[in-house]
N, C-alpha and C positions, 0 to 999 in steps of 0.2 A: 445847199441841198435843194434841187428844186421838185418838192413836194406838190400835189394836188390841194386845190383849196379847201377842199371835204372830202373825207373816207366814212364810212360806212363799216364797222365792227359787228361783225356777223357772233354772236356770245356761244360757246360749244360748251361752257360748263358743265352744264346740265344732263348732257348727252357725253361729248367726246370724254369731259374732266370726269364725267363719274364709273362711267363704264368699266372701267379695272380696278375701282375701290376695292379692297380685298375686305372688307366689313361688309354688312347690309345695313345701305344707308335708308331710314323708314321712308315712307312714301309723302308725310308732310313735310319730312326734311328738304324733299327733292321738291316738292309743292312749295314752300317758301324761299327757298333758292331761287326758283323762277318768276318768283313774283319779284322779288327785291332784286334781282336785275334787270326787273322789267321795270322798277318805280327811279333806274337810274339813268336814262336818259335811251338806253339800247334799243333799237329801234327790232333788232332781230335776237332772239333768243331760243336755239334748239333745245326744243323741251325734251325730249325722249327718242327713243329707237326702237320698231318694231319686229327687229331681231327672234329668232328662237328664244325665248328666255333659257333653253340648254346650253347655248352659246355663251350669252350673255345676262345669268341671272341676275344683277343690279338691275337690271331696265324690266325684269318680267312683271312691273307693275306701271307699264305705262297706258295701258289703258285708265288705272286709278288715277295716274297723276294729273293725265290731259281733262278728266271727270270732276276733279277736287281741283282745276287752277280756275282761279278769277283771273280773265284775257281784260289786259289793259288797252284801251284804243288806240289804234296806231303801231301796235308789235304784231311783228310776226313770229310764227311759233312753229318753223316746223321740225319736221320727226324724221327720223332714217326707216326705209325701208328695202329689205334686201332682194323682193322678190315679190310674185303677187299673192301669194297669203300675207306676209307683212303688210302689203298696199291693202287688203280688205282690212284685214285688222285697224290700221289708220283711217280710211273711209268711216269704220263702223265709228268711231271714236270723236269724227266730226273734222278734222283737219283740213286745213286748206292748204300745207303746204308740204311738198315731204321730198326728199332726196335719195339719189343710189349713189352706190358707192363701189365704183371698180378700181383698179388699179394700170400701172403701165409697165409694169413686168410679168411675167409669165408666171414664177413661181412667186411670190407673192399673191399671183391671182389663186394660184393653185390653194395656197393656203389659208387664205382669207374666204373663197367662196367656194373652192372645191372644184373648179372649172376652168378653163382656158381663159384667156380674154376675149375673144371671138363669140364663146360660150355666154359669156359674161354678159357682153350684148347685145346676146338673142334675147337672156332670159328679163333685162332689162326693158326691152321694147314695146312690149307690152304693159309694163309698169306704166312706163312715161305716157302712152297711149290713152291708158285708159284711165289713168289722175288727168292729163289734159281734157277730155272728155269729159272729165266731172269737174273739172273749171278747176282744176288743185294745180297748183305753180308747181315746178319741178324743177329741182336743182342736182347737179351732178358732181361727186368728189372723184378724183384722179388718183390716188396714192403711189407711193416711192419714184417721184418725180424726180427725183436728185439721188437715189442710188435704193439699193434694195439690199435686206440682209440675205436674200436666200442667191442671188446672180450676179450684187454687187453694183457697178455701171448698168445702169438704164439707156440706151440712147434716146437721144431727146428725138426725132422721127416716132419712135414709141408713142410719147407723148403727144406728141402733134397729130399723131391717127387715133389715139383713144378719146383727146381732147373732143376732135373736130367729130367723131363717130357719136359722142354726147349730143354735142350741139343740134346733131342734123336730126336724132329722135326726138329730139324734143324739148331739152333740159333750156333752161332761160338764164341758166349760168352756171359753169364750171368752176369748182374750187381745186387747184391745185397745189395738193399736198408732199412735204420731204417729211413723211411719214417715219422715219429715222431719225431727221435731224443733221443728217450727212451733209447738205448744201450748202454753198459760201456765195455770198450776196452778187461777186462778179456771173458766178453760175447762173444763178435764178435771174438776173437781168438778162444773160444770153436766154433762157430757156423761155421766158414770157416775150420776147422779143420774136425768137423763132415760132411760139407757139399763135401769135399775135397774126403771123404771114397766113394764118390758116382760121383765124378765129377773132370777131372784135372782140376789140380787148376791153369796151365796156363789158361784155359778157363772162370776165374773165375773176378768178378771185384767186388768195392763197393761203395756205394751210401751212404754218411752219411752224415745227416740233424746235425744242432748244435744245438736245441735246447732247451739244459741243457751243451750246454758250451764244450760236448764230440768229437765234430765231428772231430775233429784234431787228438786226442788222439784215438781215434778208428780206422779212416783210417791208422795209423799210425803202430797200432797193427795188423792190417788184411796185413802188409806189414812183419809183422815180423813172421805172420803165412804161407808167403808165397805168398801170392798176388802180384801183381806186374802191376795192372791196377787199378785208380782211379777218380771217377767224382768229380768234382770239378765247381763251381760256380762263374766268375768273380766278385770280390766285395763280396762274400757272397748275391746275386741277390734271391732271390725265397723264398720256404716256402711250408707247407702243408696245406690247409684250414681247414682239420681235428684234427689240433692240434694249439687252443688258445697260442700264445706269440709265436710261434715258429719264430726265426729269419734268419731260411733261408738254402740255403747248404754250405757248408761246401766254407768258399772263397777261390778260388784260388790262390791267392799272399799269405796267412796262410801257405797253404801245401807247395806252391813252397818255401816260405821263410825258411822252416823246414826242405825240403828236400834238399836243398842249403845246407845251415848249418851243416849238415851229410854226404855231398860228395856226394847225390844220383844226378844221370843225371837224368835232364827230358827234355833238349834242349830248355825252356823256357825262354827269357829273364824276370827276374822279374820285373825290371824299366820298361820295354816296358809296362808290365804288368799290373803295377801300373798305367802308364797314358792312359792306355784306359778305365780303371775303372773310375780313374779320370774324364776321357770325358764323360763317363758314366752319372756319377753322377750330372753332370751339365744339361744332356738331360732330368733325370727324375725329377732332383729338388730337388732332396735331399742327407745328406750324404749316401756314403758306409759301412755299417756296418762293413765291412775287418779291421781288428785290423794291420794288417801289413800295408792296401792303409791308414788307419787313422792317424796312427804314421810316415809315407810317407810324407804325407801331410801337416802335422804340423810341422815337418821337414825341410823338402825345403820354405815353410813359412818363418819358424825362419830363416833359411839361408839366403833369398834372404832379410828379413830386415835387420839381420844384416850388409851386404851387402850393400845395401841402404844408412845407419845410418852411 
Protein backbone atom coordinates (compact mmCIF):
# COMPACT_ATOMS: atom_id res chain seq x y z
CA UNK A 1 0.00 0.00 0.00
CA UNK A 2 1.60 3.01 -0.98
CA UNK A 3 0.63 5.37 1.80
CA UNK A 4 1.78 9.11 2.47
CA UNK A 5 4.54 9.70 4.98
CA UNK A 6 2.29 11.76 7.49
CA UNK A 7 -1.61 12.36 7.65
CA UNK A 8 -2.96 14.90 9.54
CA UNK A 9 -6.41 13.60 11.64
CA UNK A 10 -8.55 16.40 11.67
CA UNK A 11 -10.80 14.95 15.47
CA UNK A 12 -14.90 15.77 14.76
CA UNK A 13 -15.76 14.10 18.21
CA UNK A 14 -16.67 16.91 19.83
CA UNK A 15 -18.79 18.55 17.09
CA UNK A 16 -19.77 15.68 14.34
CA UNK A 17 -19.64 12.50 17.24
CA UNK A 18 -21.84 14.57 19.75
CA UNK A 19 -24.42 16.27 17.79
CA UNK A 20 -27.09 13.52 17.69
CA UNK A 21 -26.47 12.26 21.13
CA UNK A 22 -30.01 11.80 22.06
CA UNK A 23 -29.14 12.62 26.05
CA UNK A 24 -27.74 16.25 27.06
CA UNK A 25 -24.34 15.67 27.34
CA UNK A 26 -23.33 18.70 30.37
CA UNK A 27 -21.00 21.26 29.03
CA UNK A 28 -17.81 20.15 31.24
CA UNK A 29 -18.45 16.86 29.81
CA UNK A 30 -17.93 18.37 26.27
CA UNK A 31 -15.10 20.71 27.89
CA UNK A 32 -13.04 17.82 28.87
CA UNK A 33 -13.50 15.72 25.98
CA UNK A 34 -11.63 18.38 24.15
CA UNK A 35 -9.12 18.83 26.19
CA UNK A 36 -8.05 15.21 26.43
CA UNK A 37 -7.91 14.83 22.83
CA UNK A 38 -6.11 17.70 22.63
CA UNK A 39 -3.39 16.31 25.39
CA UNK A 40 -3.11 13.31 22.72
CA UNK A 41 -1.16 14.38 20.22
CA UNK A 42 -4.21 15.79 17.64
CA UNK A 43 -3.15 18.60 16.35
CA UNK A 44 -6.96 19.57 15.11
CA UNK A 45 -9.91 19.30 17.24
CA UNK A 46 -13.69 20.59 16.27
CA UNK A 47 -14.81 22.00 19.35
CA UNK A 48 -18.49 22.92 18.68
CA UNK A 49 -20.99 24.18 15.95
CA UNK A 50 -22.83 27.29 15.85
CA UNK A 51 -25.82 25.96 14.55
CA UNK A 52 -29.50 27.15 15.78
CA UNK A 53 -29.47 25.53 18.92
CA UNK A 54 -33.43 24.62 17.48
CA UNK A 55 -31.60 22.57 15.12
CA UNK A 56 -29.21 21.22 16.93
CA UNK A 57 -29.73 21.52 20.83
CA UNK A 58 -26.51 19.34 22.08
CA UNK A 59 -24.22 22.12 20.65
CA UNK A 60 -26.59 25.19 22.08
CA UNK A 61 -23.90 25.53 24.64
CA UNK A 62 -20.97 26.40 22.59
CA UNK A 63 -20.41 29.41 23.36
CA UNK A 64 -19.84 27.89 27.25
CA UNK A 65 -17.82 25.37 26.05
CA UNK A 66 -15.27 27.43 23.70
CA UNK A 67 -15.39 30.18 27.26
CA UNK A 68 -14.57 26.94 29.88
CA UNK A 69 -11.83 25.17 27.30
CA UNK A 70 -8.06 25.77 28.24
CA UNK A 71 -6.45 25.92 24.32
CA UNK A 72 -3.51 23.82 24.20
CA UNK A 73 -0.52 25.37 22.03
CA UNK A 74 -0.37 24.28 18.71
CA UNK A 75 -4.22 22.88 18.18
CA UNK A 76 -6.54 24.14 16.39
CA UNK A 77 -10.14 24.31 17.39
CA UNK A 78 -12.52 25.07 15.01
CA UNK A 79 -16.29 25.38 15.08
CA UNK A 80 -19.09 24.89 12.23
CA UNK A 81 -20.94 27.74 11.16
CA UNK A 82 -24.10 27.62 8.98
CA UNK A 83 -24.51 31.08 7.91
CA UNK A 84 -23.68 34.80 9.17
CA UNK A 85 -25.37 34.80 12.53
CA UNK A 86 -23.63 31.53 13.35
CA UNK A 87 -20.22 33.36 12.07
CA UNK A 88 -21.05 36.33 14.59
CA UNK A 89 -21.84 34.18 17.25
CA UNK A 90 -18.25 32.41 16.64
CA UNK A 91 -16.51 35.79 16.12
CA UNK A 92 -17.99 37.01 19.43
CA UNK A 93 -16.64 33.64 21.20
CA UNK A 94 -12.96 34.31 19.98
CA UNK A 95 -12.40 31.73 17.30
CA UNK A 96 -9.98 31.63 14.76
CA UNK A 97 -11.12 28.99 12.92
CA UNK A 98 -14.64 27.98 11.56
CA UNK A 99 -16.22 25.91 8.54
CA UNK A 100 -19.54 25.69 6.24
CA UNK A 101 -20.97 23.04 5.44
CA UNK A 102 -22.80 22.39 2.04
CA UNK A 103 -23.65 19.47 0.18
CA UNK A 104 -23.48 18.02 -3.61
CA UNK A 105 -26.87 16.88 -3.97
CA UNK A 106 -29.89 18.94 -4.49
CA UNK A 107 -32.12 17.30 -2.03
CA UNK A 108 -29.98 16.63 0.68
CA UNK A 109 -29.05 20.48 0.35
CA UNK A 110 -32.84 21.03 0.53
CA UNK A 111 -32.89 19.24 3.74
CA UNK A 112 -30.00 20.05 5.58
CA UNK A 113 -30.06 23.91 4.89
CA UNK A 114 -33.49 24.59 3.37
CA UNK A 115 -32.07 25.88 0.13
CA UNK A 116 -30.70 24.82 -3.29
CA UNK A 117 -27.13 24.41 -3.67
CA UNK A 118 -26.50 27.53 -5.72
CA UNK A 119 -28.55 29.17 -2.62
CA UNK A 120 -26.17 27.47 -0.45
CA UNK A 121 -23.41 29.37 -1.92
CA UNK A 122 -24.59 32.69 -1.92
CA UNK A 123 -25.42 32.46 1.54
CA UNK A 124 -21.93 31.07 2.15
CA UNK A 125 -19.87 33.90 0.54
CA UNK A 126 -20.07 36.14 2.77
CA UNK A 127 -19.33 33.94 5.66
CA UNK A 128 -15.98 32.99 4.04
CA UNK A 129 -15.49 36.79 3.33
CA UNK A 130 -15.78 38.19 6.01
CA UNK A 131 -14.02 35.27 8.65
CA UNK A 132 -11.05 35.73 5.98
CA UNK A 133 -11.20 39.37 6.72
CA UNK A 134 -10.91 38.88 10.44
CA UNK A 135 -7.82 36.63 9.72
CA UNK A 136 -10.22 33.34 10.71
CA UNK A 137 -9.03 30.07 8.46
CA UNK A 138 -12.00 28.79 6.69
CA UNK A 139 -12.71 25.37 5.94
CA UNK A 140 -15.41 23.86 3.73
CA UNK A 141 -17.31 20.32 4.06
CA UNK A 142 -19.05 18.81 0.75
CA UNK A 143 -21.66 16.15 2.10
CA UNK A 144 -23.15 12.92 0.17
CA UNK A 145 -20.14 12.73 -2.10
CA UNK A 146 -20.69 8.96 -2.73
CA UNK A 147 -24.54 8.76 -2.95
CA UNK A 148 -27.50 10.62 -1.04
CA UNK A 149 -30.63 9.21 0.85
CA UNK A 150 -33.08 11.56 -0.67
CA UNK A 151 -31.73 11.20 -4.95
CA UNK A 152 -29.62 8.23 -4.47
CA UNK A 153 -26.43 8.60 -7.26
CA UNK A 154 -24.73 11.87 -6.82
CA UNK A 155 -22.70 12.52 -10.10
CA UNK A 156 -19.20 13.22 -9.31
CA UNK A 157 -19.35 16.71 -11.76
CA UNK A 158 -21.57 17.65 -8.79
CA UNK A 159 -18.96 17.27 -6.78
CA UNK A 160 -16.28 18.76 -8.78
CA UNK A 161 -18.56 22.21 -9.06
CA UNK A 162 -19.35 22.39 -5.28
CA UNK A 163 -15.74 21.34 -4.46
CA UNK A 164 -14.04 23.93 -6.84
CA UNK A 165 -17.07 26.75 -6.05
CA UNK A 166 -15.61 26.36 -2.08
CA UNK A 167 -12.18 26.62 -3.07
CA UNK A 168 -12.64 29.81 -5.22
CA UNK A 169 -14.60 31.75 -2.14
CA UNK A 170 -12.31 31.21 0.04
CA UNK A 171 -12.12 27.96 1.94
CA UNK A 172 -8.27 26.82 2.56
CA UNK A 173 -9.61 23.31 2.35
CA UNK A 174 -12.41 21.07 1.52
CA UNK A 175 -13.42 17.99 3.28
CA UNK A 176 -15.20 15.55 1.33
CA UNK A 177 -17.85 13.70 2.86
CA UNK A 178 -19.96 9.85 2.15
CA UNK A 179 -22.23 11.40 4.67
CA UNK A 180 -24.22 7.83 4.36
CA UNK A 181 -21.49 5.77 4.30
CA UNK A 182 -22.55 4.37 0.68
CA UNK A 183 -18.92 4.60 -0.76
CA UNK A 184 -16.46 1.71 -1.62
CA UNK A 185 -12.74 2.58 -1.67
CA UNK A 186 -12.34 1.92 -5.77
CA UNK A 187 -15.20 4.84 -5.87
CA UNK A 188 -13.68 7.41 -3.56
CA UNK A 189 -10.08 6.83 -5.47
CA UNK A 190 -11.99 7.69 -8.87
CA UNK A 191 -13.97 10.64 -7.06
CA UNK A 192 -10.74 12.48 -5.31
CA UNK A 193 -8.85 11.75 -8.60
CA UNK A 194 -11.65 13.47 -10.78
CA UNK A 195 -12.20 16.06 -8.06
CA UNK A 196 -8.08 16.55 -7.86
CA UNK A 197 -8.40 17.70 -12.10
CA UNK A 198 -10.14 20.75 -10.62
CA UNK A 199 -8.64 21.27 -7.22
CA UNK A 200 -5.10 20.65 -5.44
CA UNK A 201 -5.28 17.90 -3.72
CA UNK A 202 -3.21 19.28 -0.90
CA UNK A 203 -6.29 21.35 -0.46
CA UNK A 204 -8.23 18.43 -0.40
CA UNK A 205 -9.57 16.17 2.83
CA UNK A 206 -12.24 13.32 3.67
CA UNK A 207 -15.08 12.50 5.71
CA UNK A 208 -16.08 8.76 5.79
CA UNK A 209 -19.09 7.57 7.79
CA UNK A 210 -18.74 3.47 8.26
CA UNK A 211 -21.94 2.49 7.76
CA UNK A 212 -21.46 -0.63 5.60
CA UNK A 213 -18.36 -1.35 7.42
CA UNK A 214 -16.21 0.87 4.43
CA UNK A 215 -15.07 3.81 6.30
CA UNK A 216 -11.45 2.59 7.06
CA UNK A 217 -11.00 1.24 3.79
CA UNK A 218 -11.95 4.25 1.90
CA UNK A 219 -10.25 6.84 3.99
CA UNK A 220 -7.44 4.63 3.40
CA UNK A 221 -7.67 4.58 -0.36
CA UNK A 222 -8.35 8.52 -0.66
CA UNK A 223 -4.75 8.45 1.02
CA UNK A 224 -3.41 6.42 -1.57
CA UNK A 225 -5.05 8.70 -4.25
CA UNK A 226 -3.13 11.26 -2.71
CA UNK A 227 -4.86 12.89 0.22
CA UNK A 228 -3.21 13.41 3.14
CA UNK A 229 -5.90 14.94 5.55
CA UNK A 230 -8.61 12.97 7.45
CA UNK A 231 -11.74 13.36 9.74
CA UNK A 232 -12.00 11.02 12.08
CA UNK A 233 -14.42 10.45 15.23
CA UNK A 234 -13.05 9.42 18.76
CA UNK A 235 -14.78 6.06 19.54
CA UNK A 236 -16.42 5.96 16.31
CA UNK A 237 -19.01 8.88 18.30
CA UNK A 238 -21.69 10.34 15.70
CA UNK A 239 -23.95 9.22 12.71
CA UNK A 240 -26.25 10.73 10.05
CA UNK A 241 -30.02 10.84 10.91
CA UNK A 242 -30.70 10.35 7.18
CA UNK A 243 -29.34 7.09 6.96
CA UNK A 244 -31.30 4.19 9.18
CA UNK A 245 -28.38 1.77 11.11
CA UNK A 246 -25.66 3.90 10.37
CA UNK A 247 -23.02 3.53 13.16
CA UNK A 248 -21.28 6.53 13.04
CA UNK A 249 -17.60 8.17 11.67
CA UNK A 250 -15.14 6.57 11.04
CA UNK A 251 -13.24 6.02 14.95
CA UNK A 252 -10.39 7.37 15.36
CA UNK A 253 -8.17 4.76 17.22
CA UNK A 254 -9.21 2.44 13.66
CA UNK A 255 -7.45 4.90 11.47
CA UNK A 256 -4.76 5.69 13.99
CA UNK A 257 -4.15 1.96 14.65
CA UNK A 258 -3.82 1.42 10.76
CA UNK A 259 -1.76 4.17 10.10
CA UNK A 260 0.61 3.00 13.13
CA UNK A 261 0.82 -0.27 11.62
CA UNK A 262 2.18 1.18 7.95
CA UNK A 263 4.74 3.67 9.48
CA UNK A 264 2.41 6.69 8.67
CA UNK A 265 3.14 9.66 11.22
CA UNK A 266 0.10 11.36 12.62
CA UNK A 267 1.85 12.42 16.23
CA UNK A 268 -1.11 10.70 17.97
CA UNK A 269 -0.55 8.80 20.86
CA UNK A 270 -2.97 5.91 20.39
CA UNK A 271 -3.11 4.52 24.34
CA UNK A 272 -3.79 8.27 25.20
CA UNK A 273 -6.32 7.76 22.77
CA UNK A 274 -7.96 4.80 23.69
CA UNK A 275 -8.52 6.21 27.32
CA UNK A 276 -10.20 9.14 26.49
CA UNK A 277 -12.69 7.35 24.51
CA UNK A 278 -12.58 4.96 27.34
CA UNK A 279 -13.60 8.18 29.63
CA UNK A 280 -15.83 8.79 27.06
CA UNK A 281 -17.84 5.98 27.18
CA UNK A 282 -18.41 5.83 30.76
CA UNK A 283 -19.92 9.80 30.55
CA UNK A 284 -22.43 8.57 27.91
CA UNK A 285 -23.17 5.10 29.22
CA UNK A 286 -22.50 3.13 27.00
CA UNK A 287 -19.97 1.15 24.97
CA UNK A 288 -17.70 2.61 21.94
CA UNK A 289 -18.41 1.23 18.94
CA UNK A 290 -14.18 1.60 17.89
CA UNK A 291 -13.25 -1.95 17.18
CA UNK A 292 -9.63 -0.92 18.12
CA UNK A 293 -10.94 1.05 21.97
CA UNK A 294 -13.19 -2.49 22.15
CA UNK A 295 -10.34 -4.92 21.65
CA UNK A 296 -8.35 -2.28 24.08
CA UNK A 297 -10.55 -2.80 26.47
CA UNK A 298 -11.05 -6.22 26.72
CA UNK A 299 -7.51 -6.46 26.64
CA UNK A 300 -6.19 -4.57 29.64
CA UNK A 301 -9.38 -6.43 31.42
CA UNK A 302 -7.91 -9.78 30.72
CA UNK A 303 -4.64 -8.47 31.85
CA UNK A 304 -5.23 -6.82 34.97
CA UNK A 305 -7.38 -10.24 36.04
CA UNK A 306 -4.87 -12.15 35.08
CA UNK A 307 -2.83 -10.12 37.16
CA UNK A 308 -5.11 -10.27 40.12
CA UNK A 309 -5.61 -14.29 39.79
Amino acid sequence: MDLPARITVVEVGPRDGLQNEPGTVATEVKVGFIERLAATGLGVVEATSFVSPRWVPQLADAAEVLAALTRRSGVRYPVLVPNERGLDRALEAGVDEVAVFGAASEGFSQANLGRSIDASLEMFAPVVRRATDAGVRVRGYVSTVCGCPFQGEVPVDDVRRVTAALIDLGCMEVSLGDTIGVGTPAQVQDLVTAVAADVPIDRLAVHCHDTYGQGLANTLAAFEAGVTVADASAGGLGGCPYAPGATGNLATEDLVYALDGAGVETGVDLDALIDVSAWMEQQLGRPSPSRVVRATIAKRAQSEGTTSG
